[in-house]
FITOR-635041 format. One record per residue (C-alpha): residue number from 1; x, y, z. Coordinates in Angstrom, 3 decimals, decimal comma. Layout:
BEGIN
    nr          X          Y          Z
   NUM          X          Y          Z
...
This chain:
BEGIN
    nr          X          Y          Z
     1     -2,046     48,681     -4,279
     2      0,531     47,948     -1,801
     3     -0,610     44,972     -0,751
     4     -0,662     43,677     -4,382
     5      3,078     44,374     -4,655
     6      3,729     42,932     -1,586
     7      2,089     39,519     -2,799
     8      3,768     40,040     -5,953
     9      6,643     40,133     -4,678
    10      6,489     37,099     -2,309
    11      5,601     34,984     -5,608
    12      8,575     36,374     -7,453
    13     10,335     35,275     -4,093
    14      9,282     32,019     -4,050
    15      9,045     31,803     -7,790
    16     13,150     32,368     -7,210
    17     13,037     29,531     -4,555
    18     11,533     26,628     -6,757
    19     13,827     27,373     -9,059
    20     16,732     27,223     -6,801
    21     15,066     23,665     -5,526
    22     14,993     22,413     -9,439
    23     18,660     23,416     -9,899
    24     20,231     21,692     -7,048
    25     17,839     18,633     -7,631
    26     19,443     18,400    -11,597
    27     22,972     18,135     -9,346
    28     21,516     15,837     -6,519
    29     22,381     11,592     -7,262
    30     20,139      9,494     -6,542
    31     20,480      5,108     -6,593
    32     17,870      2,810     -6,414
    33     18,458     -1,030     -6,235
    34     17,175     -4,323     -7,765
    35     18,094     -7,827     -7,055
    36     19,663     -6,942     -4,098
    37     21,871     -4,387     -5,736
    38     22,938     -6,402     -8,480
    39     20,787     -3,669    -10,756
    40     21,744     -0,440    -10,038
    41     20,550      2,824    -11,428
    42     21,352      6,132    -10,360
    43     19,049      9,066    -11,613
    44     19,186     12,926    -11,321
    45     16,693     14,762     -8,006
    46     14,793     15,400    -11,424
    47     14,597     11,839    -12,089
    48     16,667     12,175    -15,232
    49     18,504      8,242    -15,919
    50     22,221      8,937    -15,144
    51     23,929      5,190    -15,144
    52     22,963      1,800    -14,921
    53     25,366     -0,869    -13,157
    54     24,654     -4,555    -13,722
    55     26,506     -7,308    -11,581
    56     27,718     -9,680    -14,301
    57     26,197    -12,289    -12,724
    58     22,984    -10,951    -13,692
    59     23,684    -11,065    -17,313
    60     22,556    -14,060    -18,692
    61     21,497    -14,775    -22,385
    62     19,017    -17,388    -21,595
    63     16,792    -15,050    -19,352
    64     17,162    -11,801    -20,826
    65     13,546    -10,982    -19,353
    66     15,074    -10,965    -15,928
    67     17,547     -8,318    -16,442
    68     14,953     -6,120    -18,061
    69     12,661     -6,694    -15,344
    70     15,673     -5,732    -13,002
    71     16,270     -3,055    -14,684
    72     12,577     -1,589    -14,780
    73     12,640     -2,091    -10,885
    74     16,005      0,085    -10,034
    75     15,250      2,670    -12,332
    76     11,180      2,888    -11,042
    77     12,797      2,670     -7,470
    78     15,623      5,660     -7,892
    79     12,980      7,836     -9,765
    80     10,622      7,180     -6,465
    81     13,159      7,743     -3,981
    82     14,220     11,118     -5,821
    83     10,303     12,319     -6,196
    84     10,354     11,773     -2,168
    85     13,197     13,664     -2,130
    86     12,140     16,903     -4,229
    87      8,790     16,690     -2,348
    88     10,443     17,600      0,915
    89     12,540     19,799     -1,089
    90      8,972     21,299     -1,908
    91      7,861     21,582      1,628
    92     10,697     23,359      2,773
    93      9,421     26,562      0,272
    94      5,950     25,779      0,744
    95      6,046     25,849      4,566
    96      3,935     21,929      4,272
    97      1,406     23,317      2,174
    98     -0,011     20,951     -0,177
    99      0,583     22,552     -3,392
   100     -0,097     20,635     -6,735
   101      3,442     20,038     -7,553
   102      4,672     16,502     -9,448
   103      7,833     16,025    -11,254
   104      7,274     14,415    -14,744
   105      8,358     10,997    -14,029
């Protein structure tokens, strides 16, 4: 029986841990960059959209396809670069084990 508290109480331990991890990635910024950084966006360590910054130059009325395409790419690229970085949040818990963790986005 002790050894099942013991395990118990490493989960609630790392259980605490995770959600440590989640709350200071909701805080962490993240920017990805499109058009070479005329699109920015900058998203939460969840992934969460925060702001979008266009270049004016960017904005034009006869191509609005561009921009949106722009757009798509900065956001895709800050939500990537913020996965990364919760992953090796992850690892730093999980001591590199592969556990089947994936943020929603």
């Amino acid at each position: 029986m002790a050894d099942f508290m013991k395990i118990l109480q490493q989960a609630q331990e790392m259980q605490g841990r995770f959600q440590k991890i989640q709350d200071e990635l909701q805080l962490l910024t993240v920017t990805g960059a499109a058009g070479g950084g005329m699109v920015t966006a900058e998203v939460t360590g969840t992934g969460q959209i925060k702001k979008i910054k266009l270049d004016p130059s960017v904005v034009n009325p006869a191509d609005i396809e561009m921009l949106e395409d722009l757009v798509v790419v900065a956001v895709s690229d800050a939500q990537k670069k913020a996965q990364e970085r919760a992953k090796d949040q992850m690892e730093k818990v999980t001591g590199g084990l592969s556990l089947p963790f994936k943020l929603p986005f």
